[in-house]
Backbone and ligand atoms as CSV (ligand in chain L), in Angstrom:
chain,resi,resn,atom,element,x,y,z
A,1,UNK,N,N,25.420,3.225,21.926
A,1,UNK,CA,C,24.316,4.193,21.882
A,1,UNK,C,C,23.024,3.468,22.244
A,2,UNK,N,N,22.523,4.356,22.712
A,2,UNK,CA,C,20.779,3.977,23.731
A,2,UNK,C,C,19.780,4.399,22.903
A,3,UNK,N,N,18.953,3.385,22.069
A,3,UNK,CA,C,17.703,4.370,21.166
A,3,UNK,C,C,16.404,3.835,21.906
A,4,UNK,N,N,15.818,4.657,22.205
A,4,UNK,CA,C,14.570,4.343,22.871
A,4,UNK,C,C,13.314,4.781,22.077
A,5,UNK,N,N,12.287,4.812,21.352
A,5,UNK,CA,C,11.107,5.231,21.101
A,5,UNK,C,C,9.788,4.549,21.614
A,6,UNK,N,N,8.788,6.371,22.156
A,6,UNK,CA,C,7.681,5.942,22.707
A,6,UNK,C,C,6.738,5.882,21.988
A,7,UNK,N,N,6.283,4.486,22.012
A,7,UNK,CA,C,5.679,4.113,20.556
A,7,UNK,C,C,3.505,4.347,20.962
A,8,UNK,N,N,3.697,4.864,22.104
A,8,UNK,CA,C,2.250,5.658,22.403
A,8,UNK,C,C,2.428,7.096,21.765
A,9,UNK,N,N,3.567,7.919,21.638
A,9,UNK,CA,C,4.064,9.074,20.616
A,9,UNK,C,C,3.846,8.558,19.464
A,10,UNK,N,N,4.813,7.587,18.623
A,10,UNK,CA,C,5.049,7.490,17.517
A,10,UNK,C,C,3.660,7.151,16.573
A,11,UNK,N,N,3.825,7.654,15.894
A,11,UNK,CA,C,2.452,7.551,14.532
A,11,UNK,C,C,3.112,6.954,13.454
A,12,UNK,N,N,4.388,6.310,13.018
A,12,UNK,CA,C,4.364,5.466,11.860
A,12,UNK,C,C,4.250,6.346,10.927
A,13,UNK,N,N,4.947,7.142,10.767
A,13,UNK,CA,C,5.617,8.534,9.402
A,13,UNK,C,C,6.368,7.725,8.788
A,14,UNK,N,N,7.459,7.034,9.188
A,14,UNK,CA,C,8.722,6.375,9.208
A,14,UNK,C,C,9.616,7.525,8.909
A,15,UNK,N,N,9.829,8.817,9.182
A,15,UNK,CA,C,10.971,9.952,9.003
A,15,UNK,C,C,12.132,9.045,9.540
A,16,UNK,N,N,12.252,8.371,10.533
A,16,UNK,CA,C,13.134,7.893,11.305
A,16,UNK,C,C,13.929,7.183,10.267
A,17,UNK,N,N,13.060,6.217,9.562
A,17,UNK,CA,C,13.843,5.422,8.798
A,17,UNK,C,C,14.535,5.933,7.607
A,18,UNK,N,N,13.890,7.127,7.236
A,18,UNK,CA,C,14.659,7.767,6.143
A,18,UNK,C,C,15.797,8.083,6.468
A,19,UNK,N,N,16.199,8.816,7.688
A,19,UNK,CA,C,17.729,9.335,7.877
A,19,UNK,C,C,18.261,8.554,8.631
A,20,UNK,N,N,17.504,7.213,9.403
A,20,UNK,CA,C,18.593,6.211,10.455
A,20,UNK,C,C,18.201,5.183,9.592
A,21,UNK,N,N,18.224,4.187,8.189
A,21,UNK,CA,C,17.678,3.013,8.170
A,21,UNK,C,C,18.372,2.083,8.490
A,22,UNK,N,N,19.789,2.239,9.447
A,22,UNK,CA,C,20.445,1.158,9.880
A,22,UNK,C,C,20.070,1.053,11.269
A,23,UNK,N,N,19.186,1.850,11.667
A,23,UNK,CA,C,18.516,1.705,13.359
A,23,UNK,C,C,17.032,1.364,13.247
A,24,UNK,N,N,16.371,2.277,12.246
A,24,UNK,CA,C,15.131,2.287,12.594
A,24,UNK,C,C,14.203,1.611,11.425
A,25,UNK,N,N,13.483,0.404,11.547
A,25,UNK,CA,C,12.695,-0.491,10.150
A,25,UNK,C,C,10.879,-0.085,10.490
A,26,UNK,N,N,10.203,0.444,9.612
A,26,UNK,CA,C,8.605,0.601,9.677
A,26,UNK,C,C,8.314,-0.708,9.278
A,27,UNK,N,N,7.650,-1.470,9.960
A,27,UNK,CA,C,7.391,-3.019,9.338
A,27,UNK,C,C,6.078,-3.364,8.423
A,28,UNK,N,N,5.423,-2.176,9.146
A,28,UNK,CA,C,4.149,-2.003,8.178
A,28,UNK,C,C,3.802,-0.150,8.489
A,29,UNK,N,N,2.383,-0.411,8.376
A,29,UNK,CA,C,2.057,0.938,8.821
A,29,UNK,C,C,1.518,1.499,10.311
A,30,UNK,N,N,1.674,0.513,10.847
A,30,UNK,CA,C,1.371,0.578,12.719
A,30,UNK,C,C,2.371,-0.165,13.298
A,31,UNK,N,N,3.680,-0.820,12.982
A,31,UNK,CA,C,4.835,-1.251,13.790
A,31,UNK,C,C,5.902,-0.944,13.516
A,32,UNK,N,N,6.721,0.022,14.124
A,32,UNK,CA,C,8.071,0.363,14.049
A,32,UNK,C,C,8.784,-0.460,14.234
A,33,UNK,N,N,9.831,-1.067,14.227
A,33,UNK,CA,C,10.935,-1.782,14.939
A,33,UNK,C,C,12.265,-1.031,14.760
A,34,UNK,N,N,12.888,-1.034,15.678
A,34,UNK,CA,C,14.292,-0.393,15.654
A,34,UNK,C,C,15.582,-1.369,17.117
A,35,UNK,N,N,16.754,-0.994,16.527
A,35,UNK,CA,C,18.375,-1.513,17.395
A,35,UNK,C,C,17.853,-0.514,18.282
A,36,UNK,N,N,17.922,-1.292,19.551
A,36,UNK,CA,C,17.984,-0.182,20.750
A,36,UNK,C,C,19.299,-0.325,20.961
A,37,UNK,N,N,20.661,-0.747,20.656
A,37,UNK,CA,C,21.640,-0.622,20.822
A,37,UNK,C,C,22.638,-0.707,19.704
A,38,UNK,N,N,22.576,0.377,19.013
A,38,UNK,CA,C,23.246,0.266,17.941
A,38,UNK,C,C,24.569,0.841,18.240
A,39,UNK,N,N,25.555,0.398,17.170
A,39,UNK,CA,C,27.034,0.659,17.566
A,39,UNK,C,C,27.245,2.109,17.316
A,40,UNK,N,N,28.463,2.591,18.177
A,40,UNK,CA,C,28.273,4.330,18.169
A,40,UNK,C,C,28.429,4.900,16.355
A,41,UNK,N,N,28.770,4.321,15.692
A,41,UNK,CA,C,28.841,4.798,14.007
A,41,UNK,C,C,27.611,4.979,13.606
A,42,UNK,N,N,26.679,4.582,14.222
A,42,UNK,CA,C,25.099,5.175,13.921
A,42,UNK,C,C,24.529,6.095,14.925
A,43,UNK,N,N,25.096,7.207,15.825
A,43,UNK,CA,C,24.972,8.118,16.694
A,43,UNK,C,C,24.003,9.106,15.856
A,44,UNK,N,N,25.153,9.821,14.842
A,44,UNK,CA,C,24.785,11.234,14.339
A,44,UNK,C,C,23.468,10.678,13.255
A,45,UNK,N,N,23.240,9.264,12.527
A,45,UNK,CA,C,21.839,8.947,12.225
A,45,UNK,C,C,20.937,9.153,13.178
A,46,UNK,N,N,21.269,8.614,14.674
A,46,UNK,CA,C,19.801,8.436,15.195
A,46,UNK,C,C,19.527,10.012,15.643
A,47,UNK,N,N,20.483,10.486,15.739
A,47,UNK,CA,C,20.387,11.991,16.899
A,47,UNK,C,C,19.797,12.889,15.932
A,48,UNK,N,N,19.797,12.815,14.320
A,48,UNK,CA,C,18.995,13.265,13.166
A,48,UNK,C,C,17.284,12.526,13.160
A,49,UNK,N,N,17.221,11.483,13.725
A,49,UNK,CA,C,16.010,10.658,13.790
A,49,UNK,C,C,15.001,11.430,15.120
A,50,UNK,N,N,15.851,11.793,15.784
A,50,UNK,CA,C,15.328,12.313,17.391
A,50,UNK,C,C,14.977,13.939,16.555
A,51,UNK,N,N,15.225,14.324,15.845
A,51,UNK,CA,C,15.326,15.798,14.817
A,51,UNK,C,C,14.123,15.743,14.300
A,52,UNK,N,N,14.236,14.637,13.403
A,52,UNK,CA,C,13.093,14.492,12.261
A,52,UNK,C,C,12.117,14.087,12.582
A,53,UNK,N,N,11.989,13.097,13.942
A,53,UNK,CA,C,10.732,12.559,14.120
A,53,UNK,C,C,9.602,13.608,14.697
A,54,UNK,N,N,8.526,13.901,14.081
A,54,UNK,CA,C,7.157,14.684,14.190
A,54,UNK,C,C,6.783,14.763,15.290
A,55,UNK,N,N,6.759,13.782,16.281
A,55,UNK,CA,C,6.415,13.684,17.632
A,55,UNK,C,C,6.987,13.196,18.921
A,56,UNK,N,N,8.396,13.799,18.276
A,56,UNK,CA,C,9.127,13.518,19.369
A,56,UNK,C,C,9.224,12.051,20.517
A,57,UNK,N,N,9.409,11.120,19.704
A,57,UNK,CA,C,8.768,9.842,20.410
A,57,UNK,C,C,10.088,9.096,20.043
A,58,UNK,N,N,11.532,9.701,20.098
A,58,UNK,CA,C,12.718,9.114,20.037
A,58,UNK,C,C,13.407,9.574,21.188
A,59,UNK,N,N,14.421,9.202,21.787
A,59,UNK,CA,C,15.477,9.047,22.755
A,59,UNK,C,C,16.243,8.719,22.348
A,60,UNK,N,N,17.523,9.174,22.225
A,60,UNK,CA,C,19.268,8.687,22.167
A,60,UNK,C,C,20.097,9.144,23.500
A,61,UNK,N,N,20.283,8.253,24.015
A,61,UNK,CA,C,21.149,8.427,25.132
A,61,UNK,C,C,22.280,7.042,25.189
A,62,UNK,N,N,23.704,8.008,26.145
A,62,UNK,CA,C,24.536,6.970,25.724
A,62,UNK,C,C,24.766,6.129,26.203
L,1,SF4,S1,S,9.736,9.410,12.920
L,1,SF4,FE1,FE,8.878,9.263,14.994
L,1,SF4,S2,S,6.684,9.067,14.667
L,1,SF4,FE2,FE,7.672,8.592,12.727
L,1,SF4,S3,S,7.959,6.379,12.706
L,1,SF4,FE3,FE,9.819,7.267,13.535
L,1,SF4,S4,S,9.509,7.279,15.767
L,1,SF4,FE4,FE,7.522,7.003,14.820
């Protein structure tokens, strides 16, 4: 799996990390970090992350 986030979108909510925290880490309050290639058993997390995130500033592709 392909996780991409556009981090000129992203505002640091961390929603992402609530329902993916095996993809997606808030490191503080202005740096996301996330697996841009996480193994497919974390799909239906991130594709909930691409859901939840406020501004649409996620991508999952495969
Ligand atoms: S949910 Fe979206 S806006 Fe919030 S931290 Fe994650 S990528 Fe950024």
């Amino acid at each position: 799996v392909k996780v991409a986030v556009d981090l000129a979108a992203c505002e640091c909510h961390g929603q992402c990390e609530i329902v993916a925290p095996t993809v997606f880490k808030l490191e503080d309050e202005t740096n996301l970090s996330w697996d841009a290639a996480p193994p497919e058993s974390a799909r239906e997390d991130a594709e909930a992350a691409v859901v939840m995130c406020p501004t649409q500033a996620i991508t999952v592709a495969d």
